[in-house]
C-alpha positions in Angstrom: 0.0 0.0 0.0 0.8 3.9 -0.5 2.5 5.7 2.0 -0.7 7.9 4.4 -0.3 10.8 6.0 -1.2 10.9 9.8 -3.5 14.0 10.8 -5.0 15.4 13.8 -7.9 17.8 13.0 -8.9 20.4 16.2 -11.5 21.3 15.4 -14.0 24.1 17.8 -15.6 21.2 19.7 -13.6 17.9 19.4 -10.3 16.9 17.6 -10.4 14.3 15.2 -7.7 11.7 13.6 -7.5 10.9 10.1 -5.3 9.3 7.3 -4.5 11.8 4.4 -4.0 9.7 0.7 -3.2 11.0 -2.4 -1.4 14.2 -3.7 -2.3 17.4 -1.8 -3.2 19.4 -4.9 -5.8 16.6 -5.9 -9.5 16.5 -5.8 -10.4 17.4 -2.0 -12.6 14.4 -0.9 -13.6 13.8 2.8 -13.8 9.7 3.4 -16.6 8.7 5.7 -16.7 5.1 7.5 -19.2 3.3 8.5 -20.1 2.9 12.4 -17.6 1.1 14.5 -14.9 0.9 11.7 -12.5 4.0 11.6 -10.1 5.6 8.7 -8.7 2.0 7.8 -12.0 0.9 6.0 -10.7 3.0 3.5 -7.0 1.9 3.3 -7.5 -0.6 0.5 -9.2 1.8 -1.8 -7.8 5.3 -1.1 -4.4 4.2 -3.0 -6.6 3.2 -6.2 -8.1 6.7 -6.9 -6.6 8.6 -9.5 -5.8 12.5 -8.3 -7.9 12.6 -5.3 -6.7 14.1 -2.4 -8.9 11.8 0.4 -8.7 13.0 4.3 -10.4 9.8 5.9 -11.6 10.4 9.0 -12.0 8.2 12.4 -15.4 9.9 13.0 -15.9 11.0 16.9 -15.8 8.0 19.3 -13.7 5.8 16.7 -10.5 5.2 16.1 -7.9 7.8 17.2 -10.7 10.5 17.7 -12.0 11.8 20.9 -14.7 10.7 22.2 -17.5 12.9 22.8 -17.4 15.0 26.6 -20.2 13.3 29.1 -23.6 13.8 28.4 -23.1 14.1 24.4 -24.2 12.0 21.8 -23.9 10.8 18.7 -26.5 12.0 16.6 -26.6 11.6 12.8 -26.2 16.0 12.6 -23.7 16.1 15.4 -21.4 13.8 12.5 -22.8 16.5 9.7 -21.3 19.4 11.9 -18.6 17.6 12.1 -17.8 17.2 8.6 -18.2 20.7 7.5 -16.0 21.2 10.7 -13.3 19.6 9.2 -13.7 21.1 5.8 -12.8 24.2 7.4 -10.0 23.2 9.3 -8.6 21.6 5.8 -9.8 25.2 3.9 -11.8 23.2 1.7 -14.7 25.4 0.3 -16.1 22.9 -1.5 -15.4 19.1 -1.8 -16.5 15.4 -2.6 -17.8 13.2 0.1 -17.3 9.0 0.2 -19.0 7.8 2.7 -19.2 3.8 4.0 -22.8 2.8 5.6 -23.2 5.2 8.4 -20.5 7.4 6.8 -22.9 7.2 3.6 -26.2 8.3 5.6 -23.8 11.2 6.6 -22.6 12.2 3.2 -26.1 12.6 2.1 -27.3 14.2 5.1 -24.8 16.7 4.1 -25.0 17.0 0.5 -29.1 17.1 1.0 -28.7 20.1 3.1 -25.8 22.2 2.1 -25.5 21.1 -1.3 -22.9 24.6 -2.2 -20.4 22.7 -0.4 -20.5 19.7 -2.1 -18.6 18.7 -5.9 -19.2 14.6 -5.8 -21.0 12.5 -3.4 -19.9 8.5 -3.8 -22.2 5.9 -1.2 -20.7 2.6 -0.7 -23.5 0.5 0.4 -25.6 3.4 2.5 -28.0 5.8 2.2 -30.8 5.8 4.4 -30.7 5.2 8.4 -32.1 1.6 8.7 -35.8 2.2 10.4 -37.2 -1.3 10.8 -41.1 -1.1 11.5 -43.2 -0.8 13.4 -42.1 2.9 14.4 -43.1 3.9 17.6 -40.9 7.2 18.5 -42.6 6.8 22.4 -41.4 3.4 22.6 -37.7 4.1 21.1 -37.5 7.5 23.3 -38.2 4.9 26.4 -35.4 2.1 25.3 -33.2 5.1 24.1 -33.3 6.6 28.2 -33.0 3.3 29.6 -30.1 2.4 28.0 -28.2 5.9 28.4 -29.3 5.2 33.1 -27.8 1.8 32.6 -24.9 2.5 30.3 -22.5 3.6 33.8 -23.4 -0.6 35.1 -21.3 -1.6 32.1 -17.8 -3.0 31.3 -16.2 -3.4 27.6 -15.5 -6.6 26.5 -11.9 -7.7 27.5 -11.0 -10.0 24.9 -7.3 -12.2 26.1 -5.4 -12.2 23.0 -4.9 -10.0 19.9 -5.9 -13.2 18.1 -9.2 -13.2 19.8 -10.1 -9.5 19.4 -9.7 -10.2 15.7 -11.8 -13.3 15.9 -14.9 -11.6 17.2 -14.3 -8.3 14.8 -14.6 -11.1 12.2 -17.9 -12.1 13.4 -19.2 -9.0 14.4 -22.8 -7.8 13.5 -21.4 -7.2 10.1 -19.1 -9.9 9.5 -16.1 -8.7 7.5 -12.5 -10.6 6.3 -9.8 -11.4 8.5 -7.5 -8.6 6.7 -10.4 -6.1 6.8 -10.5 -6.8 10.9 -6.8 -7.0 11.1 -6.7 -3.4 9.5 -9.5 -1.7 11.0 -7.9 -3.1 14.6 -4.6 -1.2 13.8 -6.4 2.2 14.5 -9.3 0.5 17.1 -7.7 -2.2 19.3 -5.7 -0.9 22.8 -4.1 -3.1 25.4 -5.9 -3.0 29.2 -5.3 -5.0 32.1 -6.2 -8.4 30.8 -6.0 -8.6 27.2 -7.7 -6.3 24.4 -10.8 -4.1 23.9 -11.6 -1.5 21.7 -11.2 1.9 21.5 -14.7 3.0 20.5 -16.9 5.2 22.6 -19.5 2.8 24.6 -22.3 4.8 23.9 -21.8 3.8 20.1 -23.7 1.2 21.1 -26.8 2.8 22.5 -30.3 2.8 20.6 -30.8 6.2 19.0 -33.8 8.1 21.1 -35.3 9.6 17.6 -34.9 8.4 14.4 -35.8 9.7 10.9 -38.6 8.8 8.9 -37.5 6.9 5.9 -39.7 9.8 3.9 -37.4 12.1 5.4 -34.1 10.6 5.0 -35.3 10.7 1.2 -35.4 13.8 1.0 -32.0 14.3 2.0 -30.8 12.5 -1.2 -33.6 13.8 -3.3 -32.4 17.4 -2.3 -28.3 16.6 -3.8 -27.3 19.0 -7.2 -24.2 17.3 -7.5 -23.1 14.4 -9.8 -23.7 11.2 -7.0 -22.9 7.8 -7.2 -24.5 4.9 -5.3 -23.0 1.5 -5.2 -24.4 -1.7 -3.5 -23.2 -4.7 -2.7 -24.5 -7.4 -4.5 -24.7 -9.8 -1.3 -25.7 -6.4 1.6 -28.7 -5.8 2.8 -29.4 -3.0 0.4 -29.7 -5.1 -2.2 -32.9 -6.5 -0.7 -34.3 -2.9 -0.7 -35.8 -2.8 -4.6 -38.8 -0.7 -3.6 -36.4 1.9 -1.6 -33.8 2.2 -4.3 -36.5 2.7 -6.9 -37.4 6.1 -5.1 -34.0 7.6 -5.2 -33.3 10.3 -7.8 -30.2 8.1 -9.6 -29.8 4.4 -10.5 -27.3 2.3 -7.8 -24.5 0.8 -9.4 -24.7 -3.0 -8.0 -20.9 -5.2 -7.5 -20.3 -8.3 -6.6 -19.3 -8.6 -2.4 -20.9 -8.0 1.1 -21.6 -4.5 3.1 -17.9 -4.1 3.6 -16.8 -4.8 -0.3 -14.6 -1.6 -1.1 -12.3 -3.7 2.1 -12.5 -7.6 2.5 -10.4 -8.3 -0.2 -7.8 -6.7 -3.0 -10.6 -8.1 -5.9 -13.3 -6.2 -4.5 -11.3 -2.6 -3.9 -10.3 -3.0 -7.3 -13.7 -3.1 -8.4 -15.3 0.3 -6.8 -12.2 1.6 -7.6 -12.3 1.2 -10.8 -16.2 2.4 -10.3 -15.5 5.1 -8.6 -12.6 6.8 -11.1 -14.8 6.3 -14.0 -17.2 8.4 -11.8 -14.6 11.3 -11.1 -13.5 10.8 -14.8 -16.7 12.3 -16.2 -16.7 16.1 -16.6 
């Protein structure tokens, strides 16, 4: 792989980590990763874009970034505020977003709502906040609270060995490749007392107390001016969603893999690379 540049981003309210690819006077693009993976979910693809300058970010509570102060969250706008945070600490005007599953819902979040800001947008495998049904925001609000009171009774999972950390990231509620987990534990896994455990901010992990209405989270892609590309994995979730990706406002490019395609393996980064710089190729 490509030499990466190491930075740390301070921004007003929180300083974030991030690995730098490509030459600086390239194509300023903010890399976006999916929720409890960090920078390194893009450390297979990143050196396969042609003249892109790609700053990808451990979003808060991931990787090398802080974690949020007590009594914060991690709400889907608090990551959009973060974003346009770091485009002004980079003095990027505008720029292209790639985002990764959550880092995906975020890119179109943003896109949606200040689209002056935004050149490109590229989803791997993300665009709407999964909202299984029945929604019932009083219920959610009520599991949401709980959760936060009882969050304080809980420990992290100590796993012995580095071997075993990398065993259960394999199996994890997205399972992903051995060299996927090995990378995304570079920047994730810390030694304690014990063993291993991850770096990532517990309250990752807590249900969210409101959630978006999959009419509005639409309207957040339907709302993007700029040239966007959406690719799904053949063998994801997303690809079970025909009725949902027959409402969006472009046609999803559909490759052979899982959710985590663009990093399981060198055959499957070549392929969205390859996507993806025929994308940036076109005027």
């Amino acid at each position: 792989m490509k030499a990466v540049q190491e930075l740390r981003l301070t921004l007003p309210h929180i300083e974030l980590a991030a690995h730098a690819f490509g030459p600086e006077d390239g194509q300023p693009v903010l890399a976006l990763h999916g929720w409890l993976d960090n920078a390194n979910s893009f450390a297979r693809l990143a050196p396969r874009l042609h003249g892109l300058r790609i700053v990808a970010l451990d979003m808060a509570g991931h990787g090398f970034s802080d974690h949020r102060p007590a009594g914060a969250s991690y709400a889907l706008w608090d990551y959009a505020h973060d974003v346009l945070q770091a485009a002004e600490q980079l003095g990027w005007e505008r720029f292209a977003l790639l985002g990764h599953s959550l880092g995906a819902i975020v890119a179109t979040l943003v896109a949606g709502a200040v689209p002056e800001r935004i050149e490109r947008v590229v989803l791997i495998d993300g665009i709407v906040p999964p909202n299984p049904l029945p929604h019932d925001p009083v219920a959610r609000m009520g599991l949401a609270l709980r959760e936060q009171l009882a969050l304080g009774r809980k420990r992290k999972t100590v796993h012995p060995t580095l071997e075993r950390a990398i065993e259960a990231r394999m199996k994890g509620h997205v399972a992903v490749s051995r060299e996927a987990s090995e990378l995304l534990g570079e920047r994730s896994l810390m030694p304690v007392p014990g063993g291993f455990t991850w770096r990532s901010d517990s309250r990752l992990m807590l249900s969210s107390p409101v959630r978006l209405s999959e009419e509005q989270a639409l309207a957040f892609a339907r709302a993007i001016e700029c040239p966007a590309q959406l690719i799904i994995a053949q063998d994801g979730r997303l690809a079970q969603e025909a009725e949902l990706l027959g409402r969006l406002p472009w046609a999803p490019v559909f490759l052979p893999g899982g959710h985590h395609l663009h990093l399981n393996d060198e055959a499957g980064a070549d392929l969205v690379a390859d996507c993806i710089n025929r994308f940036f190729a076109v005027p």
